[in-house]
C-alpha positions as CSV (number, residue, x, y, z in Angstrom):
1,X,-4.3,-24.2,142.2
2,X,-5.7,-25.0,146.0
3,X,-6.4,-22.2,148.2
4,X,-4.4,-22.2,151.7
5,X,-4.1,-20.2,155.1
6,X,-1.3,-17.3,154.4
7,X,0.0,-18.3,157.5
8,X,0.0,-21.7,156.1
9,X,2.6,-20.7,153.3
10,X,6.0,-21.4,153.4
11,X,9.5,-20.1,151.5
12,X,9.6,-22.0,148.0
13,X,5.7,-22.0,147.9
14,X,4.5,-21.5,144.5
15,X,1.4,-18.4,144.8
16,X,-0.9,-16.5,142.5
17,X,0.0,-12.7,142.9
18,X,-1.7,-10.1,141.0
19,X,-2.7,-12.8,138.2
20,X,1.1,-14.4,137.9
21,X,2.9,-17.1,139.4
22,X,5.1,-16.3,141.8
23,X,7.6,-18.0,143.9
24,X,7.7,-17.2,147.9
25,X,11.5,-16.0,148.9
26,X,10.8,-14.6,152.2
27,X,7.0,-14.6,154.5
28,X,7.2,-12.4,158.2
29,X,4.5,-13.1,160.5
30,X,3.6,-9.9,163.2
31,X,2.4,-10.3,166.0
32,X,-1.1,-8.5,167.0
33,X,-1.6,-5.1,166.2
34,X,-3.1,-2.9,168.5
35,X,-5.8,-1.6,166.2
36,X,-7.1,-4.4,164.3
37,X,-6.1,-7.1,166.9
38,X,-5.0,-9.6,164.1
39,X,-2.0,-11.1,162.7
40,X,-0.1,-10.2,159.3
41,X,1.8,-11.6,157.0
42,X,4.4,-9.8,154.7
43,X,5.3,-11.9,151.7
44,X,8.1,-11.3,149.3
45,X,7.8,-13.0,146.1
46,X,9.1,-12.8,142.7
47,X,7.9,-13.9,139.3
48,X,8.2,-16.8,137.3
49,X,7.6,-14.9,134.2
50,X,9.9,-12.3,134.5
51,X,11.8,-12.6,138.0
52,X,10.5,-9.1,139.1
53,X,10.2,-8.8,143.0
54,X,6.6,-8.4,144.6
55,X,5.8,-7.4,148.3
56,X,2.5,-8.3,149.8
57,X,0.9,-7.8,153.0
58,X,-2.2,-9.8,153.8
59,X,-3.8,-11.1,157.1
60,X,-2.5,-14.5,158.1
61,X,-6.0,-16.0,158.3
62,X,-6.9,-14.9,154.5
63,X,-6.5,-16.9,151.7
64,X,-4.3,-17.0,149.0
65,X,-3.9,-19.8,146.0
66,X,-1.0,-22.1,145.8
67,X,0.4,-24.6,143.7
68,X,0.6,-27.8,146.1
């Protein structure tokens, strides 16, 4: 697994969510929030082991393990 930019992720991405493999269906960027002044990402997922759907919000400069 090699660690990448969330806002570096794109649909079809292979993640690590919660301890499980996951597969990237959807990712929506916002734009700057008025209280924190950064950028997040809302990722849907769902699981190779078991298909089950996963929502995750992070901030688009954190990082998050991938498969490529």
């Amino acid at each position: 697994m090699v660690q990448k930019k969330v806002s570096e992720i794109k649909e079809g991405d292979t993640i690590l969510v919660y301890g499980e493999k996951a597969v990237v269906k959807k990712i929506e960027t916002s734009g700057k929030g008025i209280k924190q002044g950064r950028v997040k990402c809302r990722i849907e997922a769902e699981s190779l082991k078991d298909k089950k759907p996963t929502v995750i919000i992070r901030l688009a400069e954190d990082m998050i393990e991938t498969n490529d």
